[in-house]
MIDRENGU-550648 format. One record per residue: residue in three letters; x, y, z of N, C-alpha, C in turn. Coordinates in steps of 0.001 Angstrom, whole numbers, plus 500000, padded with zeros to 6 digits. Each point is the difference from the previous one (the first is absolute). Last residue first. Example, Ala and Ser with C-alpha at 12.3 -4.5 7.8 and 13.67 -1.06 7.14 Angstrom:
# residues 2
SER512850497750507080500820501190500060499230501090500730 ALA500290494280499930499110501190500000500900501200500000 
# end
This chain:
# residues 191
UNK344966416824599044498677499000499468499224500671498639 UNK505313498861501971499002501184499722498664499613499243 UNK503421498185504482499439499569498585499457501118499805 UNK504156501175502708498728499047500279499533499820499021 UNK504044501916499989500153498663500020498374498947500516 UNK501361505060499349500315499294498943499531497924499918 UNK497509504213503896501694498819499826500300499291498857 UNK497150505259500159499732497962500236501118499320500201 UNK498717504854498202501237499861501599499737498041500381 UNK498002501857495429501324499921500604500705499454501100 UNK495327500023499902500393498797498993501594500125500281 UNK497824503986501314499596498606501376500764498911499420 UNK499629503995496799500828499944501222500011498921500973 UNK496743499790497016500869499488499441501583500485500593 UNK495802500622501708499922498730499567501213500010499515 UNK498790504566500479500254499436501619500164498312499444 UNK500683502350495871499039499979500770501067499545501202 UNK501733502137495342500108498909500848498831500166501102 UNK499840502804495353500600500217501353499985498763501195 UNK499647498968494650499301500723500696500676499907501221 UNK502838498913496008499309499502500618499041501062500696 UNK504087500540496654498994499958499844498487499741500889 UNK504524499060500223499274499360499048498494500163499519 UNK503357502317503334500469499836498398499370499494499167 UNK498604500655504216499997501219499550500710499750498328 UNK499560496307503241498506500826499829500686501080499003 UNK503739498271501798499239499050498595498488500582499749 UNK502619502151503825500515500184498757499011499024498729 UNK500441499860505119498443499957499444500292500920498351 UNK503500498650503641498561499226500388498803500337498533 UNK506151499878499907498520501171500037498430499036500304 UNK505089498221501600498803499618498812499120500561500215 UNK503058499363502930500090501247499719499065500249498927 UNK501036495864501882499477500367500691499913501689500086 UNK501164495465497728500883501185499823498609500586500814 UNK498985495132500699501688500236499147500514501819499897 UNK495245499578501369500779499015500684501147499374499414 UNK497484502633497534500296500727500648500713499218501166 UNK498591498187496177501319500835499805500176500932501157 UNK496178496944499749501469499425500315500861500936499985 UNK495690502056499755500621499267501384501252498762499869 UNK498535501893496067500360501407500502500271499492501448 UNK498100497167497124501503500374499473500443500675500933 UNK495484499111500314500681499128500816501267499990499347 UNK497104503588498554499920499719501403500708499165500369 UNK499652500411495338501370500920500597499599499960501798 UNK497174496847497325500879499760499999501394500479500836 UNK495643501566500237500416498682500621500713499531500024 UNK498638503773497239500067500292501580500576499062500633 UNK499535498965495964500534500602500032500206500761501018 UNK496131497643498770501382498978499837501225500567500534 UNK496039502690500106500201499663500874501023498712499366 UNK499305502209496377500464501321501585499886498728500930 UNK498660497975496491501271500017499798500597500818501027 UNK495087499760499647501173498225500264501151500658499920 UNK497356503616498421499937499668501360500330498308500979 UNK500536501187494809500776501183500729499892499570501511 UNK499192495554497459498999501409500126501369500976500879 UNK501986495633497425499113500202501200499669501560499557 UNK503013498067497033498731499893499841499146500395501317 UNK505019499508500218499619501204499354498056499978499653 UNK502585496496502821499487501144500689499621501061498486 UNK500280495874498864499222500215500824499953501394500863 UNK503267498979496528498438500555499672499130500180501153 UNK504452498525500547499768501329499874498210500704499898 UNK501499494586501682500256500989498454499874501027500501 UNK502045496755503454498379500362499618500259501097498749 UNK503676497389502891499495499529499030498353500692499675 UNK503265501365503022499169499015500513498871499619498566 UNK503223503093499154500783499314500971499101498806500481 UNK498336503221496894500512498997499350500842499310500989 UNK497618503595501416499137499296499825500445498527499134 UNK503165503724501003499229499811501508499358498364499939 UNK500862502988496056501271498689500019499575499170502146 UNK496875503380498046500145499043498989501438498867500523 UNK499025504390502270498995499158500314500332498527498875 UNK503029502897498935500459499606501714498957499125500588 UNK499436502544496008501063498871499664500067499247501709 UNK497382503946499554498946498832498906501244498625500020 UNK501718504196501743499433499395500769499082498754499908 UNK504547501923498857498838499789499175499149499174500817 UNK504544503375500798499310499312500490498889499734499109 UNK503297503634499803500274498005499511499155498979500324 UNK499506504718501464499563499952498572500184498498499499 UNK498811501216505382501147500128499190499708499945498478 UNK496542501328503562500319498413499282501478500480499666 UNK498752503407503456499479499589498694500697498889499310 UNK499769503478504221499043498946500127500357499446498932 UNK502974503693502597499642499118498675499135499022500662 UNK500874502146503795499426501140499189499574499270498553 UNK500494496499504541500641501252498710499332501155499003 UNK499045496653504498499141500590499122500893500975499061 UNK501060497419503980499935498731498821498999500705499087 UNK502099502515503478500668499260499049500363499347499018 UNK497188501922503356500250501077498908501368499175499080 UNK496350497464503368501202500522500527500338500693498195 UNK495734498349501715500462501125499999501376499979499971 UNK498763495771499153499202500850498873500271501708500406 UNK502124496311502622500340499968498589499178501112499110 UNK500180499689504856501249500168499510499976499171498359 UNK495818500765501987500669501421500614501703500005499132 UNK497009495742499651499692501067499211500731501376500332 UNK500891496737503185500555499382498766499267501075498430 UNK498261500789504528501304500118499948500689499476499126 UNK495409499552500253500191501084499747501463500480500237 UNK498546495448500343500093500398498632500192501508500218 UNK499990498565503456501413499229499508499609500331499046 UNK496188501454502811501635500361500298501399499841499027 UNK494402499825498571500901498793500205501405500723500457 UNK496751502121497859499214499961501437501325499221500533 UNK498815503303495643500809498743500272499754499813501513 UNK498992504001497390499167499332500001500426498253500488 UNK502800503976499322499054500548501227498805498821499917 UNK503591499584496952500251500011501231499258500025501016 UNK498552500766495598499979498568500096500995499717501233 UNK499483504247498637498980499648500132500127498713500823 UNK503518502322498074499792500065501260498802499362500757 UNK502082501008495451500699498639500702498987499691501307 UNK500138504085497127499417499036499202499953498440501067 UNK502164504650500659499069499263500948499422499035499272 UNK502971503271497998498887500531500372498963499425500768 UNK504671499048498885499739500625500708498565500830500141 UNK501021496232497616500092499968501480500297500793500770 UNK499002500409495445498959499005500611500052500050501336 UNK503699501970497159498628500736500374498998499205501156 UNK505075498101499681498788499988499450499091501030500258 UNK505313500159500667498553499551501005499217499978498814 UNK504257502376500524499797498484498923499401499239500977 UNK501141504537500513500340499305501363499455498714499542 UNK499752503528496871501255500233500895500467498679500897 UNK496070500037497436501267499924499226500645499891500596 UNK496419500919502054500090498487499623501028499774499446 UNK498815504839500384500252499085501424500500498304499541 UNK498148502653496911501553500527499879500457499100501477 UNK495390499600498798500598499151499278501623500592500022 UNK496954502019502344499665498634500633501166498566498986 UNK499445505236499106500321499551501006500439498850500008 UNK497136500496496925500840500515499455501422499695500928 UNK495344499378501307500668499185499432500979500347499599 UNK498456502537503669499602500071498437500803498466499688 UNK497967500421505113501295500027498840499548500474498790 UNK498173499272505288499377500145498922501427500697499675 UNK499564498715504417500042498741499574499381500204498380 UNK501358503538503083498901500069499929499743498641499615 UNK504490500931501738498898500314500513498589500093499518 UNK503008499022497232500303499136501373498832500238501112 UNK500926503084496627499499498669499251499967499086501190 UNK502189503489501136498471500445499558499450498518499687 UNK504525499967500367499913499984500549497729500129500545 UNK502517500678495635499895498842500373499887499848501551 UNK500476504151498283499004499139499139500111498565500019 UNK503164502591502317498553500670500409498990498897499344 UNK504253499890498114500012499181501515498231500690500934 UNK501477501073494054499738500013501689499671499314501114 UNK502367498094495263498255501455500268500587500124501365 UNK502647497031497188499881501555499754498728500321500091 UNK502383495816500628498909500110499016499423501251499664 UNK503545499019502886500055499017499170499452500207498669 UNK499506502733503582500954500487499956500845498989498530 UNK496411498820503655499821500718498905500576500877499247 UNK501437496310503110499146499614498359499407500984499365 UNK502704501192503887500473499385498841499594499453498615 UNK497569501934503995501067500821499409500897499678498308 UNK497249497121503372499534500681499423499968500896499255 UNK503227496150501804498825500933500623500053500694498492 UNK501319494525500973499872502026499159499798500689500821 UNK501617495608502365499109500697499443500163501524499437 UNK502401494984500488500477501058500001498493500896499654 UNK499793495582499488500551500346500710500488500883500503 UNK496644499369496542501303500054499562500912499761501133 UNK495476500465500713500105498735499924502007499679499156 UNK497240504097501539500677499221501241500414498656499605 UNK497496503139497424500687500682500157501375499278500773 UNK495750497637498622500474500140499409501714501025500332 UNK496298499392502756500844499394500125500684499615499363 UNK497692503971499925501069499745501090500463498620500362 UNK496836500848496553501241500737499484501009500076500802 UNK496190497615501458500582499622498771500933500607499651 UNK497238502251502302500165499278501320501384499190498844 UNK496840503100498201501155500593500461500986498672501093 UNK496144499609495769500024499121501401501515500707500479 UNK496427502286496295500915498416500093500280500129501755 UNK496575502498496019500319499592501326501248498975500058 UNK498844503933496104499220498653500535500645500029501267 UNK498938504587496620501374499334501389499064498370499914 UNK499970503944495942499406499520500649500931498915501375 UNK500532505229497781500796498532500032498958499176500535 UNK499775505169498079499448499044500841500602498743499854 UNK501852505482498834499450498026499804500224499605500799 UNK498891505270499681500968498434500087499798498861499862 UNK499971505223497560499115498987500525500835498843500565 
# end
């Protein structure tokens, strides 16, 4: 009997610019030869824009890409942007395969309850306040906060994964709003 693999969709377009973004492009051969399946079976995949995860996740390894981005997660909020300059300032930060590493994950040294707390002791405000707020006060505190962190640090290191803190902390999938918030000029007011 054979097994059935279930396939999802991802975005073949991604993997080619993933492929290209090393300077030097793979071919196809190579990565699968990496990850030991068949150059057929990834080529297929390409062509139909449907993966086993299984796949989808040896790919990401190889070529230390995020799943996410290569399955188009990103793309939406491209196609929905009207604004020339924002859609070119989104093109080279959010698609570029760079700023989407395969590792997503907090580091272990990291305390995140400590970081909000000593954050909150810099400008003199107790801990409590943020720890007492409602689950749903505290997510959006926390959107807001890593939103306008995330546009300074990106205007100083400019390699600064775009959308890593959603995923570590836990957060819900960033909205068209809170992409828009990013690409903002650090330096305008955040209302």
């Amino acid at each position: 009997m054979t097994k059935i693999r279930s396939k999802i969709q991802f975005n073949p377009q991604r993997l080619e610019d993933t492929r290209k973004a090393s300077g030097k492009k793979r071919s196809y051969r190579s990565i699968a030869e990496e990850i030991d399946v068949n150059e057929r079976t990834i080529r297929k995949s390409c062509k139909d824009g449907l993966i086993t995860p299984e796949l989808l996740d040896k790919l990401a390894r190889a070529l230390n890409v995020d799943t996410a981005y290569l399955m188009g997660e990103f793309d939406l909020f491209y196609d929905q942007l009207n604004d020339e300059e924002i859609r070119r300032e989104y093109k080279e930060i959010f698609l570029n395969p760079t700023h989407h590493p395969y590792s997503q994950h907090l580091p272990d040294e990291v305390d995140y309850d400590n970081l909000i707390a000593s954050l909150l002791k810099m400008y003199s405000i107790h801990p409590d306040c943020y720890f007492d707020m409602t689950s749903a006060a505290k997510l959006v505190f926390r959107e807001r906060l890593h939103s306008s962190i995330y546009r300074v640090l990106h205007s100083y290191f400019p390699d600064c994964p775009p959308l890593d803190y959603f995923h570590m902390i836990e957060m819900p999938k960033p909205t068209l709003y809170d992409i828009l918030e990013m690409l903002a000029d650090p330096e305008e007011e955040i209302g």
